[in-house]
N, C-alpha and C positions, 0 to 999 in steps of 0.2 A: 447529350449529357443531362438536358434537363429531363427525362425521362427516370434517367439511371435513378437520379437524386428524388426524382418523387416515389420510385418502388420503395426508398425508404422512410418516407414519410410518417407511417403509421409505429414506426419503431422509435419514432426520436425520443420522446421520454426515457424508453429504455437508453439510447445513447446519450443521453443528457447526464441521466441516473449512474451509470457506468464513468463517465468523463469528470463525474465527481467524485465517486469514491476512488478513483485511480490518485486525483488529486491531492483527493483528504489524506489518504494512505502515503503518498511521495511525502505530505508535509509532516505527517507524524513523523514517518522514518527520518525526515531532515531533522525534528527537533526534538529526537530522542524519544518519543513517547513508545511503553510496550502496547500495541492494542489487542494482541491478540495471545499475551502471555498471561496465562494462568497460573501460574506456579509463582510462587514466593522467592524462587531461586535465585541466586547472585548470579551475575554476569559474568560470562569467561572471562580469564586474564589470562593472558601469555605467562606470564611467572607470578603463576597459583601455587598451591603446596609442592613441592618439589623442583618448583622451577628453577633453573638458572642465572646468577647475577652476576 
């Protein structure tokens, strides 16, 4: 086992790097934030113009 875990040794920044943006990402999408919405656009609504009430 301790072999397995040293072949990755030279990679850990990258999974460190990785283990945080997964993070960052989970807590934006928890607290609403758009990060990767470019457009001005309003958000869907179920009963948008023609919708149902």
């Amino acid at each position: 086992m301790k072999n397995f875990l040293q072949s990755f040794y030279p990679m850990r920044w990258y999974f460190l790097f990785a283990i945080g943006m997964i993070g960052w990402m989970a807590y934006a999408d928890y607290t609403g934030w758009r990060i990767l919405s470019f457009s001005n656009n309003q958000q869907w609504s179920a009963s948008g113009p023609g919708g149902h009430k």
